[in-house]
Structure formats: C-alpha cells, structure tokens
NUZA-679040 format. One line per 4 residues: number of its first residue (from 1); their letters; for each residue x, y, z of N, C-alpha, C, O, CB. Coordinates in Angstrom, 1 decimal. Glycine has a CB too. Layout:
! NUZA-679040
NUM> A> X/Y/Z/X/Y/Z/X/Y/Z/X/Y/Z/X/Y/Z; ...
END
This chain:
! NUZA-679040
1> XXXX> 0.8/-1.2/0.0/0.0/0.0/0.0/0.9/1.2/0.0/1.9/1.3/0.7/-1.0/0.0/1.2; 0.4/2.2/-0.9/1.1/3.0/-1.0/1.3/4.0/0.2/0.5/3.8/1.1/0.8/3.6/-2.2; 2.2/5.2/0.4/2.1/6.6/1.5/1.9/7.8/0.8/2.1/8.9/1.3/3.6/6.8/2.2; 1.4/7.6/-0.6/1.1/8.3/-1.3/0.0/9.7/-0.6/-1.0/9.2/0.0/0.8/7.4/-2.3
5> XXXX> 0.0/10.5/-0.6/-1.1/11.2/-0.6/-2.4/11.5/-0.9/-2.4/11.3/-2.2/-0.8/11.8/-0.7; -3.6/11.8/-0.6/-4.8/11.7/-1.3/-5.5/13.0/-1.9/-5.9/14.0/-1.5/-5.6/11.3/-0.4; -5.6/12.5/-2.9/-6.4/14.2/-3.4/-7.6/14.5/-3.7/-8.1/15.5/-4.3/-6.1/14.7/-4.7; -8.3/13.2/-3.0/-9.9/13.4/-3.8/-10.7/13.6/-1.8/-11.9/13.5/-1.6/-10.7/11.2/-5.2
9> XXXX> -10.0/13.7/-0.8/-10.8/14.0/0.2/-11.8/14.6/0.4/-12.6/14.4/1.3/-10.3/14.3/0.8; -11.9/15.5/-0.7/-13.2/16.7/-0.7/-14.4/15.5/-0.7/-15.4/15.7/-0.1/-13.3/18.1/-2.5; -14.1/14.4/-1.4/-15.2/13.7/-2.0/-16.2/12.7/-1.1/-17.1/11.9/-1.3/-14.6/13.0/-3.2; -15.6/13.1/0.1/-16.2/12.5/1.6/-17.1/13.0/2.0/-16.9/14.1/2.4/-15.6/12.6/2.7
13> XXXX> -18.7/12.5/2.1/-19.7/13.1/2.5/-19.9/12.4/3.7/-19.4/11.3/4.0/-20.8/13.2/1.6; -20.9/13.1/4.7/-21.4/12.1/6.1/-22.1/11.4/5.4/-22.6/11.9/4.4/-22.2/12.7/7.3; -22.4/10.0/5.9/-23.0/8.9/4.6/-23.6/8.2/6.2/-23.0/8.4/7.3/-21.4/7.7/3.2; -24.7/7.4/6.0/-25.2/6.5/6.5/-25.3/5.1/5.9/-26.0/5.1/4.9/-26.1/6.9/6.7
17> XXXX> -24.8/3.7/6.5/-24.8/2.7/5.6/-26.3/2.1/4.8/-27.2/1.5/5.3/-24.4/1.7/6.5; -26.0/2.4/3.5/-27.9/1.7/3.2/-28.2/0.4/3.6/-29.3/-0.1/3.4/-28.4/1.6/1.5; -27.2/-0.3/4.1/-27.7/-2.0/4.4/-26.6/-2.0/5.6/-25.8/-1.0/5.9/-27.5/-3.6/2.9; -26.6/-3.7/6.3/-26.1/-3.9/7.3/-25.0/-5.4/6.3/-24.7/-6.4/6.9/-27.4/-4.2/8.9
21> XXXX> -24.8/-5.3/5.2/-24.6/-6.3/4.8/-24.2/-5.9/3.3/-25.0/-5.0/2.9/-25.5/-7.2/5.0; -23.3/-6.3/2.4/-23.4/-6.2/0.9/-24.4/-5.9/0.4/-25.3/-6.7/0.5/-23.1/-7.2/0.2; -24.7/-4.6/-0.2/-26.2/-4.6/-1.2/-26.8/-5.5/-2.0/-28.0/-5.9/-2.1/-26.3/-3.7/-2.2; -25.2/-5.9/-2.9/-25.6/-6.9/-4.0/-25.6/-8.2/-3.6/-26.6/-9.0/-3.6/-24.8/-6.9/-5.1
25> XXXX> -24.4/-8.3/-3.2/-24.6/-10.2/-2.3/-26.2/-10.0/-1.4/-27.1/-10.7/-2.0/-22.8/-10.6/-0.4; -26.8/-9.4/-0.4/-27.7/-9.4/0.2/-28.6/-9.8/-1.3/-28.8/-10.9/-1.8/-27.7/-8.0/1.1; -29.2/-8.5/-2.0/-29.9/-8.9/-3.0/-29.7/-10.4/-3.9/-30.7/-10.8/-4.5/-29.7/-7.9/-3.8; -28.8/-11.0/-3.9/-28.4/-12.3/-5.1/-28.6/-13.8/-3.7/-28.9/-14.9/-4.0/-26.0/-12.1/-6.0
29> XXXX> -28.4/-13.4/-2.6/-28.7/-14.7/-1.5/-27.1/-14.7/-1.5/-26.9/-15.6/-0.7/-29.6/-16.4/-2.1; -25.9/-14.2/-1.9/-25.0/-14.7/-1.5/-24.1/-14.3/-0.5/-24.5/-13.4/0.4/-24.5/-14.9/-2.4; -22.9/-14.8/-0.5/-22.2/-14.1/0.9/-20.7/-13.3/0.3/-20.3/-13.0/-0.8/-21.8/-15.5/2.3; -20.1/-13.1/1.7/-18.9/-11.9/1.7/-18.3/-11.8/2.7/-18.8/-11.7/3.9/-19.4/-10.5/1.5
33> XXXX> -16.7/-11.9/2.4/-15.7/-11.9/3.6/-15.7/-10.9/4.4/-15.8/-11.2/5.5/-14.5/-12.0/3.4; -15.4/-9.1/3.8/-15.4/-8.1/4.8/-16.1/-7.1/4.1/-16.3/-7.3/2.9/-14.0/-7.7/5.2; -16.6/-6.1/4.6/-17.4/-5.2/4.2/-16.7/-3.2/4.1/-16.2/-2.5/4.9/-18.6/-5.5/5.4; -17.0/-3.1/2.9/-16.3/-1.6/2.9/-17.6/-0.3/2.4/-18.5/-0.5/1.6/-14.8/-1.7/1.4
37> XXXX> -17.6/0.6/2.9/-18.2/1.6/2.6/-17.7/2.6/2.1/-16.6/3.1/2.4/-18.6/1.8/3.3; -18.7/3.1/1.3/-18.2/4.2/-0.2/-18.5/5.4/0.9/-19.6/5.4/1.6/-19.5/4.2/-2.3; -17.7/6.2/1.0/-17.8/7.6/1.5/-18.2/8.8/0.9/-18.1/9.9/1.4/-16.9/7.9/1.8; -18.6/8.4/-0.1/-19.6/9.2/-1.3/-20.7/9.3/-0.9/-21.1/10.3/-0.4/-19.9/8.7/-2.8
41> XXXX> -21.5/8.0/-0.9/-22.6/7.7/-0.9/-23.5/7.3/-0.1/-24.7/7.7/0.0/-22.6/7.1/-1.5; -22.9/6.2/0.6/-23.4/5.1/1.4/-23.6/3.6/1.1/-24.3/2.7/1.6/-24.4/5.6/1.7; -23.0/3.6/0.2/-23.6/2.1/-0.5/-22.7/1.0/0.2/-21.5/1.4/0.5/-23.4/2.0/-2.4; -22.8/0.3/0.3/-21.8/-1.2/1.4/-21.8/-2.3/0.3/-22.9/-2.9/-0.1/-22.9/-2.2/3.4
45> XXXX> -20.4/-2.6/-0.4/-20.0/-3.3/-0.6/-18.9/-4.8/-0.4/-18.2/-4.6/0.6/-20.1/-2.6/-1.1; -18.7/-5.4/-0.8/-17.9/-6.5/0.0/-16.4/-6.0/-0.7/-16.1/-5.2/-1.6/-18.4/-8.4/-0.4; -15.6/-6.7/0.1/-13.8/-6.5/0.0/-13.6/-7.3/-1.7/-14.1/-8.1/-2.4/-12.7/-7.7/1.7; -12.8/-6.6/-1.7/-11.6/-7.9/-2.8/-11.2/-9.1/-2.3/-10.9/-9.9/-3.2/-10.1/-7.5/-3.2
49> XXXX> -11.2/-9.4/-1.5/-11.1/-11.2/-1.0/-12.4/-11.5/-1.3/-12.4/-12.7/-1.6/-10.8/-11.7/0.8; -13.8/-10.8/-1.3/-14.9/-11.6/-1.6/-15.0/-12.1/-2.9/-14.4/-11.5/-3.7/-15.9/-11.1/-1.3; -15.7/-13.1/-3.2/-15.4/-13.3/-4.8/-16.2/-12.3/-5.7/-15.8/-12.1/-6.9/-15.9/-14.9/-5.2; -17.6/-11.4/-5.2/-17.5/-10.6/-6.5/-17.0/-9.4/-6.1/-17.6/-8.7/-7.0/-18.8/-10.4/-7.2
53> XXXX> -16.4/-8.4/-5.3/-15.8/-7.6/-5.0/-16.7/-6.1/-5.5/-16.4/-5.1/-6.3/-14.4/-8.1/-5.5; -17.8/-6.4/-4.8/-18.5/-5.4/-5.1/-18.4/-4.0/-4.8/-19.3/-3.2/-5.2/-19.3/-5.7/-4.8; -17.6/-3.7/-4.2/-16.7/-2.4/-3.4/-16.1/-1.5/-4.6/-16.0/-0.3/-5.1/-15.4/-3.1/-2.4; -15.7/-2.8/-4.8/-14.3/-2.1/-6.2/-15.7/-1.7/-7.4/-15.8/-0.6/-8.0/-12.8/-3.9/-7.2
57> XXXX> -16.0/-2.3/-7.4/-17.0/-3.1/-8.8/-18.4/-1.2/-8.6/-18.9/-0.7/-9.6/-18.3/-5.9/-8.0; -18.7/-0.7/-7.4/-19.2/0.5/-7.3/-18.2/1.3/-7.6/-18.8/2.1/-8.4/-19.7/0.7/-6.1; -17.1/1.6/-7.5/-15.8/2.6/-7.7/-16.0/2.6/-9.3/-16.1/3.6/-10.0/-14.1/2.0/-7.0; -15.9/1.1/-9.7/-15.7/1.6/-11.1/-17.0/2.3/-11.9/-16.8/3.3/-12.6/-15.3/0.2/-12.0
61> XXXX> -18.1/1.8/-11.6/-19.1/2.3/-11.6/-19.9/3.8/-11.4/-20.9/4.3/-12.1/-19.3/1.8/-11.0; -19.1/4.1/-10.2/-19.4/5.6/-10.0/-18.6/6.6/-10.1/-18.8/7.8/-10.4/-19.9/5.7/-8.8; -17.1/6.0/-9.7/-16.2/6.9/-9.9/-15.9/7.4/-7.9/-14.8/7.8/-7.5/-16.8/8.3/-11.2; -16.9/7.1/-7.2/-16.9/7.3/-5.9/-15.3/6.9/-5.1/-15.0/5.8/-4.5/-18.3/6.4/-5.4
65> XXXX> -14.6/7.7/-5.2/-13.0/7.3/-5.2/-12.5/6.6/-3.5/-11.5/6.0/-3.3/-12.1/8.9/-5.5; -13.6/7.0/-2.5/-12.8/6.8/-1.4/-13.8/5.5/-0.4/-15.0/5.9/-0.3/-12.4/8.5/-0.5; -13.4/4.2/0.1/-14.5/3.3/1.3/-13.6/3.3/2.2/-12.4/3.3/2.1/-15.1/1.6/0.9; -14.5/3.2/3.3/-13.6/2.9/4.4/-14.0/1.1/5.3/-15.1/0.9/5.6/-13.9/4.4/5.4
69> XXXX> -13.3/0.4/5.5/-13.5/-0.5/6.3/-14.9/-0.2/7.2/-15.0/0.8/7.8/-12.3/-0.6/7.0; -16.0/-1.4/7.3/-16.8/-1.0/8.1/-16.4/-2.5/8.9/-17.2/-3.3/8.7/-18.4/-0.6/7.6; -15.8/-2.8/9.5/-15.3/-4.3/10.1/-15.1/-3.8/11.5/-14.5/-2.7/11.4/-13.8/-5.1/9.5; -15.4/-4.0/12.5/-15.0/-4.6/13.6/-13.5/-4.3/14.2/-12.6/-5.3/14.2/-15.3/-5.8/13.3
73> XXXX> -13.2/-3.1/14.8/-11.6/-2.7/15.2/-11.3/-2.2/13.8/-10.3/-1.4/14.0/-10.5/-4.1/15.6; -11.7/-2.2/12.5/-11.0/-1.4/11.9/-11.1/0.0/11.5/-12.3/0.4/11.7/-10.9/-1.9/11.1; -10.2/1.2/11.1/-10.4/2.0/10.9/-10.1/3.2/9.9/-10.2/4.4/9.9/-10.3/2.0/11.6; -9.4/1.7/8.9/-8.6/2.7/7.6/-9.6/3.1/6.6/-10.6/2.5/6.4/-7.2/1.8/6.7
77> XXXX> -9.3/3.8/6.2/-9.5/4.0/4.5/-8.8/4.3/3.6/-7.7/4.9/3.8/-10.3/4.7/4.0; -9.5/3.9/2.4/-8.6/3.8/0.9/-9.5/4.8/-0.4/-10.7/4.8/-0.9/-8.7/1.7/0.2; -8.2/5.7/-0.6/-8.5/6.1/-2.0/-7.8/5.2/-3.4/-6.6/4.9/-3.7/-8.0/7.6/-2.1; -9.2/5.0/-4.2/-8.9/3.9/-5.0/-7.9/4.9/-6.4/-7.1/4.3/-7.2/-10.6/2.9/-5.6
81> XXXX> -8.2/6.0/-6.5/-7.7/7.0/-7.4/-6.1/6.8/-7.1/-5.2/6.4/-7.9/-8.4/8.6/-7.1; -6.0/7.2/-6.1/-4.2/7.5/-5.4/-3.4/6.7/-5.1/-2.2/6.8/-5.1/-4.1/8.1/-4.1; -4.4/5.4/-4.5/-3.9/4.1/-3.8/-3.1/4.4/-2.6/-1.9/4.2/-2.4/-3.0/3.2/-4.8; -4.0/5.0/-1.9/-3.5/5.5/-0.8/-4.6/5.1/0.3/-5.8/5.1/0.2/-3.1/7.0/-0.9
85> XX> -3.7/4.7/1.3/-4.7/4.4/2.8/-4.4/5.6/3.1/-3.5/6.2/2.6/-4.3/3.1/4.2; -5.5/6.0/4.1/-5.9/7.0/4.5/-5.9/7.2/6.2/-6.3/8.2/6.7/-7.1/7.2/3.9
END
C-alpha cells in the first residue's frame, strides 16, 4: 500500500450505511468476507477477497473514489484513485 497522498478527500460526505450487509450479495442470496463503505454515498459493498468484489465493482461504476472499512476494530480507508490508505 502506497504513502502516497490523497487528493480526492473533498469527495467525503457524512454517509449513512444503506444495508447492514453487501447490497448486492444481500440482493443475489450470496455471501462476503469483509465489508467496505463508499464515503460518497453510502452504499456497502464486499472487500476484494470476496469473490465478487463489489466495493471495487461500485468505484468503477461511479467513480466514488474513497470506502472505508466497516469491520470490527478497523479504521482505515482507501483512495482507489491515489492508492493510498488514509
């Protein structure tokens, strides 16, 4: 992971999670290793260890550049633009 700096911070809104679980896995019956949230929006997608990596799969989608870990003890986030933890 890079130490790169971030330039899209502006793009952080206060966001409320729309589900307690993957939108899309929730919608399809399937499941998901860790859970990340778009700081654009609000939308909860699963990690890249999950197999459809719906996190990423919204980024490309919206362009929504920054999720943060919603897991349990964690507290990073990632800009996917910069490749920078945050």
């Amino acid at each position: 992971m890079s130490t790169q700096i971030c330039t899209h911070q502006d793009a952080i809104q206060p966001v409320t999670p729309h589900t307690r679980g993957c939108e899309e896995c929730l919608a399809t019956g399937d499941s998901w290793v860790h859970l990340r949230l778009c700081l654009t929006c609000g939308h909860v997608g699963c990690c890249d260890s999950s197999k459809n990596k719906h996190a990423t799969k919204h980024f490309h989608a919206t362009s929504h550049p920054i999720i943060q870990s919603i897991e349990p003890g964690e507290d990073w986030r990632w800009c996917y633009i910069d490749e920078a933890v945050l």
